[in-house]
Every structure is written in structure tokens, then in C-alpha cells.
N, C-alpha and C positions, 0 to 999 in steps of 0.2 A: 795423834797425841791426846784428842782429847778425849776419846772413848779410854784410853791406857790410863787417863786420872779418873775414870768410872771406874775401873776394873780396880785400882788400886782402893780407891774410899770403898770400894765392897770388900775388900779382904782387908781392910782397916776392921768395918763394923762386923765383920764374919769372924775374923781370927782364923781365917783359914787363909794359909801362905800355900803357894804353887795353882792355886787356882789360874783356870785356864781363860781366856780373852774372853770366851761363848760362856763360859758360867760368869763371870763376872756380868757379863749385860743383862743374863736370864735373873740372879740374883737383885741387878737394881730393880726389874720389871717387877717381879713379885716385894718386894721391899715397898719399893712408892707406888704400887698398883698401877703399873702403866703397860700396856700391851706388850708383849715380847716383839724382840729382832727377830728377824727372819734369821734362817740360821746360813742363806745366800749371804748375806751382807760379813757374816764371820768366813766365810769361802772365799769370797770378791776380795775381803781386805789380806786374807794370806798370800793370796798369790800379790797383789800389789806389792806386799811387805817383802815376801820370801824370790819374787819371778819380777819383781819390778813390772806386772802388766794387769789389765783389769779384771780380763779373761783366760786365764790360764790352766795351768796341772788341775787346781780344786772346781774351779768356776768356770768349764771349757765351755767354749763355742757361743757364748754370747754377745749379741751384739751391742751398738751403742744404749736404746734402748732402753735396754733389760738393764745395764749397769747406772745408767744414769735413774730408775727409779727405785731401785738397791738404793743407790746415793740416795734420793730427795727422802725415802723413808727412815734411815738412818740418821742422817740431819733433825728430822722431824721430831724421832724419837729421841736425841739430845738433847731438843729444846724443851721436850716434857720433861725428862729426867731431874734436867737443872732448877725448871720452874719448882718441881718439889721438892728438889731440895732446899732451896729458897724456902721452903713452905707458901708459894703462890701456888695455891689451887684453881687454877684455871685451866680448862681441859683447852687444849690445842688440837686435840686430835682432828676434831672437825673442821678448823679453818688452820690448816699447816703452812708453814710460813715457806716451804721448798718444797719447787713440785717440779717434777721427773723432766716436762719440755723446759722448764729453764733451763735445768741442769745441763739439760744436750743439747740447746740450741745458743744459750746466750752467755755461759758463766764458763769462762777461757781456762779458769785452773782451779784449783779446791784440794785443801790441804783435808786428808780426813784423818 
């Protein structure tokens, strides 16, 4: 849900309607100057969306892993997004608030 209100406030400020889930993130990265998604994380989240699983048709054969640091970067790259939009300039990149062994070791569910 809450990548899908990123996607929408870029085709707010873009004026471009049918923009796709992977251009909306690429647009806020270059917008507030913040590193791009990986384009794994717009793969991981189709099949979630479209197969109900983490690893499927787009994002075969990976394991827990791999999808849980997919996750902790996607999270991470939310909380930059927001702080700029905020206009709180404060880089996070370097001390990220979600990192990949939590996500697979200790955090039972997560809504992305």
C-alpha cells in the first residue's frame, strides 16, 4: 500500500496517468535524489500481488534470503523517500533502520 501512494504522488507531480508501479519508484528516486529500487523488489512484489508468493513466475527460485534483503532495502528506501519528502535531509542510507537478518529472523509478518 504504501509504495502504491509513492507511485500515485509521482503521477500526481508528473501528469503522467498509467504510469507503471517500476516507473513510479524510478521517478521518485531521481525526483528527491535517492538511489534507485532494485528492479528484484518491483519482481518480488508482482508475484506477491499477482501469485500470492514471494518467489514465483517473475522472481523464481529464491530463497528466504534473498527476499528478505529485497525487503529490508525496499523499506529502507521508503524511509528515505518520505524523509524527503518531509523535506528532512538527512541521508539514512548509511545507518538504515531494516536490515535483511531481521527481516528473516525475527519480524513474523510485514505488510509491504
Amino acid at each position: 500500500m504504501q509504495f502504491d501512494l509513492v507511485k500515485q504522488r509521482e503521477i500526481a507531480a508528473s501528469g503522467q496517468l498509467g504510469m507503471t508501479f517500476h516507473n513510479g519508484m524510478k521517478f521518485g528516486s531521481i525526483r528527491y535524489n535517492i538511489p534507485q529500487l532494485s528492479h528484484d523488489f518491483t519482481k518480488m512484489r508482482n508475484d506477491i500481488i499477482h501469485e500470492g508468493v514471494l518467489s514465483g513466475t517473475n522472481f523464481p527460485n529464491k530463497s528466504k534470503s534473498d527476499c528478505a534483503a529485497i525487503t529490508a532495502s525496499a523499506l529502507n528506501w521508503l524511509d528515505e523517500y518520505v524523509l524527503k519528502v518531509l523535506g528532512i535531509h538527512q541521508n539514512v542510507t548509511n545507518f538504515p533502520r531494516w536490515k535483511s537478518r531481521d527481516i528473516e529472523m525475527f519480524l513474523p509478518a510485514l505488510t509491504v
